[in-house]
KEPA-525359 format. One record per residue (C-alpha): residue in one letter; x, y, z. Coordinates in steps of 0.02 Angstrom, whole numbers, plus 50000, padded with zeros to 5 digits. Layout:
BEGIN
AXYZ;...
// end
This chain:
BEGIN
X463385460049297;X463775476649367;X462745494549346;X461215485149277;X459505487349311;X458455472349344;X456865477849412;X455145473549320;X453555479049391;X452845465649260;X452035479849162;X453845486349074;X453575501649182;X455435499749291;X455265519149365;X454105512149505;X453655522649685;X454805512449807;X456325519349880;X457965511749909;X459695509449802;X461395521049791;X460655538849811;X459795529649982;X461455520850029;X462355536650003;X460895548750094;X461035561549963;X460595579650015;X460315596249932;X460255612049980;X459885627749860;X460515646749852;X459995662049795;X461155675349676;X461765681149848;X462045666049923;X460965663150037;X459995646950080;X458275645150016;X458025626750022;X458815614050143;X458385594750127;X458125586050286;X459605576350245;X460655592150233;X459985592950407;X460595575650446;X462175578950369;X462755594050458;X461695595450589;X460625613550561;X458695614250577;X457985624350421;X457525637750546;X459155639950587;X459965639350411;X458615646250319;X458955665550225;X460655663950304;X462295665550198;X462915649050180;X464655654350177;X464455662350336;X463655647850423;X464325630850341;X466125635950299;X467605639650424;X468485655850398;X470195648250311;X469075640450179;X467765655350130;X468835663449981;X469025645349902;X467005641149934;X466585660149873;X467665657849706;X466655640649680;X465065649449716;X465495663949573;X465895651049446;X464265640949482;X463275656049461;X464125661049305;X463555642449254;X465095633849261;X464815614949363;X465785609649504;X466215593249581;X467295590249741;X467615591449898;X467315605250045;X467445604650211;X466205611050315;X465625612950515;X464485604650577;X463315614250702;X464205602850850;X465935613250784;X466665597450705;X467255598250511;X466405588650388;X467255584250214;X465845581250102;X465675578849929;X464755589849807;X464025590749634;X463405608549612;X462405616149455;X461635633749411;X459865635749408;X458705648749343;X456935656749420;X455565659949301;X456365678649317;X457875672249251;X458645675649420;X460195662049444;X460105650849589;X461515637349643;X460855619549677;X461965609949785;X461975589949797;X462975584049941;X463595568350051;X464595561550160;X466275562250077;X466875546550179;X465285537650127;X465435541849938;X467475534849944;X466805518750042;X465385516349875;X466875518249763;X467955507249816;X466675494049821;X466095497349687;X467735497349613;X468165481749700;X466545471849628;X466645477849455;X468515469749474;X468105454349531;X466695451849403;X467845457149239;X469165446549305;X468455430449397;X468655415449308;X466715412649361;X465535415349251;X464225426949313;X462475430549237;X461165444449302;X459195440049249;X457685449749284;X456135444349355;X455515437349178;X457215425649165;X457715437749031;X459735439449023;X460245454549101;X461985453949084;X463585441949075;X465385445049143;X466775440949014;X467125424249104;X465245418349071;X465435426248875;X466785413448847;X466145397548955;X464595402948808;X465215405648662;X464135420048651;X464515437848676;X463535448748797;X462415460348661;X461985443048584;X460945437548766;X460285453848808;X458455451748837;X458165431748806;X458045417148894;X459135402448906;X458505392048774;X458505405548648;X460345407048671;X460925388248725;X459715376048638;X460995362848705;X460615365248896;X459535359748987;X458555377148994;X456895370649080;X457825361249215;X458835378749236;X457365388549224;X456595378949347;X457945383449470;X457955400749433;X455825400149477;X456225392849630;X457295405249691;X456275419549631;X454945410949744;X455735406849889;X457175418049897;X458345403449961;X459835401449873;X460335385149780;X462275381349785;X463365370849672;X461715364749549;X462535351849436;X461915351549268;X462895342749113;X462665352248936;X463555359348793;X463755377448737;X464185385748580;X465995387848644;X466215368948643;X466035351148517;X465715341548673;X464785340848828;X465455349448972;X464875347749147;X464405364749257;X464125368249438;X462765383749453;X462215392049600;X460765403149616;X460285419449718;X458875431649712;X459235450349704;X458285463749809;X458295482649837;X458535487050033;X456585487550034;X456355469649985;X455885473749822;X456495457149707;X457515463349558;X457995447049489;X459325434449509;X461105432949483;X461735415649448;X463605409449460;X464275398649330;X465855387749358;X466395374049229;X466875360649313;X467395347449190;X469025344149210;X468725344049426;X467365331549372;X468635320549275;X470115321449407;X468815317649547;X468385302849440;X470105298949411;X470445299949586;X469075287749627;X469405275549496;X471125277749586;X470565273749751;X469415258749710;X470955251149604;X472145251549762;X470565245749838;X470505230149741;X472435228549764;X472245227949955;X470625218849948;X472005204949806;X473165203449951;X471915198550099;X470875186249975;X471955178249843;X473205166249915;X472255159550087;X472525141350027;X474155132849933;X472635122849834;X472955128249672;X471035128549613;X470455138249760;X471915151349718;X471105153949545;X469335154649615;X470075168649735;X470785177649590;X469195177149488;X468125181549606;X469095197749657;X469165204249488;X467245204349466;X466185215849471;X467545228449495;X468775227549345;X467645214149235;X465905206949230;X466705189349178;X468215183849242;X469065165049189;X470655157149250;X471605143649160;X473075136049195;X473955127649076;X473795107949086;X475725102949134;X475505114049263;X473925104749347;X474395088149304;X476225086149311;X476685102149422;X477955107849268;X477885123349152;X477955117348970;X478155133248860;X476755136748736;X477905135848556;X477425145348403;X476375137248284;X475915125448434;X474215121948506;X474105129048698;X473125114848828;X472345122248982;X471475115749126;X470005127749192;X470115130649366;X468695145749390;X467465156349327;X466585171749397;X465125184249343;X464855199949427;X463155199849397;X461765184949315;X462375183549148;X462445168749004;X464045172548951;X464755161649092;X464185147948979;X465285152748841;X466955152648953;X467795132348969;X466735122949097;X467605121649255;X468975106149282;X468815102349086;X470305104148968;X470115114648836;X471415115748660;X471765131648575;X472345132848429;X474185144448403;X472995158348312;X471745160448467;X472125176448580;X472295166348736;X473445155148671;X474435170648598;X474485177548771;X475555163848832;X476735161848686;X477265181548699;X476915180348893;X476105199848852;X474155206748887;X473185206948732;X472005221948757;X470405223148644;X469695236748666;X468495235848530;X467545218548517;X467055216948333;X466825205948190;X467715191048191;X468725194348367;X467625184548466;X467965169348356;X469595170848407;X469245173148605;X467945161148614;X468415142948618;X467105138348483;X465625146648373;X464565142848494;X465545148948612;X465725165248513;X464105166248480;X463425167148677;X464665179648695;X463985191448565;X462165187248623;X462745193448807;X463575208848753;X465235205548755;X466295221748708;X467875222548767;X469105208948807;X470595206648914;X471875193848922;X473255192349036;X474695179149074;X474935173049242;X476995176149268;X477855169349403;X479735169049412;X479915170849233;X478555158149176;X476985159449110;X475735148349210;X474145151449127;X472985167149077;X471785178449171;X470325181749047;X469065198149078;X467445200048971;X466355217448995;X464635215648960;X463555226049080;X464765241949112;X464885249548957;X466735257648972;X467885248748866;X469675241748931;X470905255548957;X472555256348988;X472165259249175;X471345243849188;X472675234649102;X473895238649239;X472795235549387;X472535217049289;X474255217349265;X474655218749461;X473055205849496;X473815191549406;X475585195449465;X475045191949647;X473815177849590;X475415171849471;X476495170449614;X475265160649737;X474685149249600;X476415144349579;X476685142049763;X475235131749763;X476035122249600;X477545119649708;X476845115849875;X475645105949765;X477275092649701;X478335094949852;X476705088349939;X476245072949815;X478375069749834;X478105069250024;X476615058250026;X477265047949891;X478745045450036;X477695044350167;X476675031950110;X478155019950031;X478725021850203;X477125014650296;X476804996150288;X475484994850163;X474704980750259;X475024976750435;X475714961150484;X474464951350554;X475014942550728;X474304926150813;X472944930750911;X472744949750851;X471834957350751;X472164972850657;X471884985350564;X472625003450523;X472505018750449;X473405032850366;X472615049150310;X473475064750221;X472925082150278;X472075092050147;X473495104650155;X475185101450216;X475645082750228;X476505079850398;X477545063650453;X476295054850571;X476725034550543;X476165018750638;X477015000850635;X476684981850697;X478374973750731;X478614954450772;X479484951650918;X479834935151027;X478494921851039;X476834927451059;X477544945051078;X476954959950956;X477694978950952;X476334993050903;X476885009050871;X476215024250819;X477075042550795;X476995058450735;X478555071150683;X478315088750707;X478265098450568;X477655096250383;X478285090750211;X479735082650129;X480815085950258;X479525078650411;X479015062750307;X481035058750288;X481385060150471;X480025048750521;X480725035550388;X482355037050513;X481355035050637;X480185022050595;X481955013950533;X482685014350681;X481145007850772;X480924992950680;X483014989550704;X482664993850903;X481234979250906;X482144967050842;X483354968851004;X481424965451110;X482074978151225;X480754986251355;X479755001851285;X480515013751400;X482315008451356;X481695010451163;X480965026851170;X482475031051261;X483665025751125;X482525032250986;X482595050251099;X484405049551087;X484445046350871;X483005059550856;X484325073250946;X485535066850817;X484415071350668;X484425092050718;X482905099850750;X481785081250721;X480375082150864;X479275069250851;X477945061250981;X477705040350993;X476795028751090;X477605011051083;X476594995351157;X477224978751192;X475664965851179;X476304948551274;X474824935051212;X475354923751349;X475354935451507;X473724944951418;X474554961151431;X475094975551353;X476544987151401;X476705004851386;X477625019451341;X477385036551286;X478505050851238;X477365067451246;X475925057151147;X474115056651168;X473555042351272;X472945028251176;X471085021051196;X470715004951279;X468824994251224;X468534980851366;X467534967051315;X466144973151386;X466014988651280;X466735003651392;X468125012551307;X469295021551428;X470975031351405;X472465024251477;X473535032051591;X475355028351531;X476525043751584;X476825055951459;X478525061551457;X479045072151341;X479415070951136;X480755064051076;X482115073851026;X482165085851196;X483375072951286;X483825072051465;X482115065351526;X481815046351591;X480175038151496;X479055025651633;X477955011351576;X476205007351642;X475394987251606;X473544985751554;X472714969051536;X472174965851389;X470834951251398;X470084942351232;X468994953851149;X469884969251205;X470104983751078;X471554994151085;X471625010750974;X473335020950947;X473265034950863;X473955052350805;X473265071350871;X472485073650694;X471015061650729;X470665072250881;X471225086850902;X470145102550830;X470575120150808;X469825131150941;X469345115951030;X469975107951203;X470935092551166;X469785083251296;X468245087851168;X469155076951040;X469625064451179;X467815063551217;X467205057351050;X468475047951010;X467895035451158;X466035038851124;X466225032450945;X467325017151002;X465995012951132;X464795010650968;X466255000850890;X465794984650793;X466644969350778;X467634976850598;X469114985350631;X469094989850451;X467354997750481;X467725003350647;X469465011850572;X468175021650428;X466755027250555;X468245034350662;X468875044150520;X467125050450444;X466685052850617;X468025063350689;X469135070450538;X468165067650358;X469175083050309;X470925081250410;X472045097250439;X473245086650507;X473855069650460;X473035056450538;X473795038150580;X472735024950677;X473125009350729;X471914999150801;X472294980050872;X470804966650942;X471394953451053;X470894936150993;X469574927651112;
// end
């Protein structure tokens, strides 16, 4: 696209009356002389050039006038041979009429009168101003041979003009082949009326359009190719539209690396989104729901967790054998978008029994992904659980399948299973690795969860072998008590009723800082060592104060208790508290109150003295120990819980057993801590 001429009057007649291109750029003069040389004719850009009216240079010799003395013998030899009818081309320097030198360029030629008489036609510019043409010109014919941009010149009818080489091989097509037709003539596999449409536009409005996109394929390729095109009219320096050029850059492989680069980014995405969602909770059930749910809609349309049944029930990894059938509980099921393939994956909390030939039970034998890419044939009967099963799954679309074990320090827990239905790309090894990373993080928090899940049923099993299963039931009480486990972490809160002397009753309740095995076992030592304490009926102050003095023995045991000595006879109850909440007191007459015992601190800190305060405790009176988990709330003053807790004793009626269930379903139906409650009714 260089040298051509793309103006069209729209009648083929391209000669046309308007001014403007090089010889205009370049302000081309002439000047003619006679056998003698003298000037005849003189241009008035001759007169712009060097300065001389025609007056003035008119029947004068132009040696004489345009040339300094040191260079009239060379300008008088050049003068012979043009008259003789050589041609000459070059360079002379001449004075302008202000005295300055000029170098300008000339193209001279011999002419002849109708006498025959020989005359010297001289074509002249500014010599600067032809070397400053060159070069750009020079300079844009380079860039267009050698830029890898394809570059196309059409006229006004959207006829090809003219390609560059880069454009003749982005084609297929070479340069003589386009000359004079369209698009579609040349490229049936473009989109030529979307391009054409473009080009219109342009023509039009003379605004450029930059980086078009357009997706096609040309005779230089087998496959579809994507292209960014930007469009520009063409004038003359009148305004007169020529045509348009139009830059052509394939951009294919930038397409494919941005889209690499983007699947990139949403992967990590996912990753980071993995390790803020999956893992919130050591429930093992809400851990799979958190992995399935990440994985759709991003990496999957259908996502399914199973775990393998000895892992759900018993908390142990049984390996899947060859030849053997593979159990698994399923814990979750996701769908990125409304689809009734969620019906063919194993209902939710069902077992389900696949046979050694199945792909998911394959999975966990070889403890590898099994990628199908491909969903054909009789592959779904081997995903699917059953025919019908398989049979949904074709209905929905199902093309491409991924399984993937759930590994966790060396074991296989259960599989990750990913269905595509609605995005039409199948599995890739790219998605098998972000997968891969998904279930390793999932792996290891669903065997946390496993863990956490027997070390908890091992600490409540010991907690509650530890707790009197029924309290013993004094003369003249009556009572009732409570123990719930906190959803999560089970904690070592523990209550006791201890005989004492005649008519005399110890009530305790507690509550070990901490959580797990290792809290549950130091309030058995301490509810231990309580109950061997009582038997010695000393005073509650001198108890706590032995039971501070074992706790500092166990290590780092804290614990909190409130011990209460009920005397039937003096109708009175003493007590003592080390750091624990105060306990609630129901008169007869139905106000509830919290009593005021002195709270010391927890057992276990040592070096502080515990006092004792006396309440009367008249027939019908309803006293209520208890541990922080009934009351206390997250976010929450402790009073708030306080509050309650006294409302919903004020409604009490006369069940403890119910009273004990409205407290719990009123305050803490889903406990985050452990909860113990003792509550005792004097007899009237």
């Amino acid at each position: 696209m260089y040298g051509y001429a793309v103006g069209d009057n729209g009648d083929g007649d391209e000669a046309g009356a308007a001014t403007g291109g090089l010889l205009d750029l370049l302000r081309v003069a002439a000047l003619v002389l006679d056998a003698e040389g003298r000037i005849v004719l003189w241009s008035p850009e001759i007169e712009q050039l060097l300065g001389y009216p025609a007056r003035e240079a008119l029947r004068r010799r132009a040696d004489m006038l345009l040339v300094a003395p040191p260079d009239r013998r060379r300008a008088r030899e050049v003068f012979t041979a043009v008259r003789s009818g050589a041609r000459w081309a070059g360079v002379l320097p001449l004075v302008h009429r202000d005295g300055t030198a000029r170098a300008v360029e000339f193209r001279t030629m011999r002419l002849l009168d109708g006498q025959g008489r020989p005359h010297l036609l001289g074509l002249a510019a500014d010599a600067t101003a032809v070397r400053g043409v060159e070069r750009d010109l020079a300079l844009s014919q380079s860039l267009v041979e050698q830029t890898p941009v394809g570059i196309a010149v059409f006229d006004t009818q959207l006829r090809w003009v003219g390609v560059n080489p880069a454009l003749e091989r982005i084609n297929g097509v070479s340069e003589d082949s386009v000359l004079g037709r369209r698009v579609g003539e040349i490229l049936p596999d473009l989109d030529a009326d979307l391009i054409e449409s473009r080009m219109r536009q342009v023509l039009a409005t003379g605004r450029p359009l930059i980086d078009q996109q357009s997706v096609g394929r040309t005779a230089a390729d087998a496959e579809e190719r994507a292209y960014s095109e930007s469009y520009h009219r063409i004038e003359d320096a009148e305004g007169r539209v020529l045509g348009l050029a139009v830059a052509v850059l394939d951009v294919t492989e930038r397409q494919r690396a941005a889209a690499e680069a983007d699947r990139a980014r949403r992967h990590l995405s996912v990753i980071a989104d993995a390790g803020v969602r999956i893992g919130t909770t050591l429930d093992l059930r809400q851990t799979a729901r958190e992995l399935a749910e990440v994985t759709v809609p991003h990496v999957a349309d259908l996502a399914a967790v199973d775990v393998l049944e000895s892992v759900v029930a018993h908390g142990t990894i049984r390996p899947v054998t060859r030849n053997a059938h593979a159990e698994f509980r399923a814990l979750a099921v996701a769908a990125g978008y409304p689809t009734h393939a969620i019906h063919a994956a194993d209902p939710v909390g069902e077992l389900a029994t696949y046979s050694s030939s199945r792909l998911i039970t394959r999975c966990v034998r070889e403890a590898r992904p099994i990628l199908v890419a491909r969903v054909e044939g009789t592959m779904l009967r081997r995903i699917a659980r059953d025919n019908g099963a398989a049979r949904t799954l074709r209905s929905a679309g199902v093309h491409s399948y991924l399984a993937l074990p759930l590994m966790a320090r060396g074991q296989v827990l259960g599989t990750l299973s990913l269905y595509r239905t609605v995005n039409e790309r199948p599995f890739d090894e790219q998605d098998r690795l972000l997968a891969c990373e998904l279930a390793a993080r999932a792996a290891i928090c669903v065997d946390n969860a496993r863990l956490y899940g027997r070390e908890r049923a091992t600490a409540l099993t010991l907690q509650r072998s530890l707790l009197p299963r029924v309290p013993v039931q004094q003369a003249g009480l009556d009572i009732a008590a409570r123990y719930r486990p906190a959803l999560s972490e089970v904690g070592g809160d523990w209550y006791d009723v201890l005989p004492l002397g005649p008519g005399r009753t110890g009530l305790v309740v507690g509550d070990v800082m901490g959580k797990g095995v290792q809290a549950a076992a130091i309030m058995g030592q301490l509810s231990s060592a309580t109950r061997a304490l009582a038997r010695l009926d000393l005073p509650p102050a001198e108890l706590l104060r032995h039971l501070d003095d074992i706790a500092a023995s166990l290590g780092d045991a804290i614990a909190t208790c409130v011990y209460a000595v009920y005397d039937r006879g003096r109708g009175s109850c003493a007590l003592s508290s080390a750091g624990h909440l105060p306990p609630a007191l129901v008169r007869p007459d139905g106000t509830a109150e919290l009593l005021d015992v002195p709270g010391g601190v927890p057992l276990g800190v040592g070096g502080v003295g515990f006092g004792t305060v006396e309440a009367g405790l008249p027939p019908g009176s309803l006293l209520a120990l208890y541990t922080d988990g009934l009351v206390e709330n997250r976010g929450e003053p402790i009073d708030t819980g306080l509050t309650a807790l006294t409302r919903v004793l004020q409604g009490a009626g006369p069940s403890l057993e119910t009273t004990g269930d409205l407290l719990l379903s009123a305050l803490r139906p889903e406990p985050d801590d452990d909860v113990a409650l003792l509550l005792v009714r004097t007899g009237r």
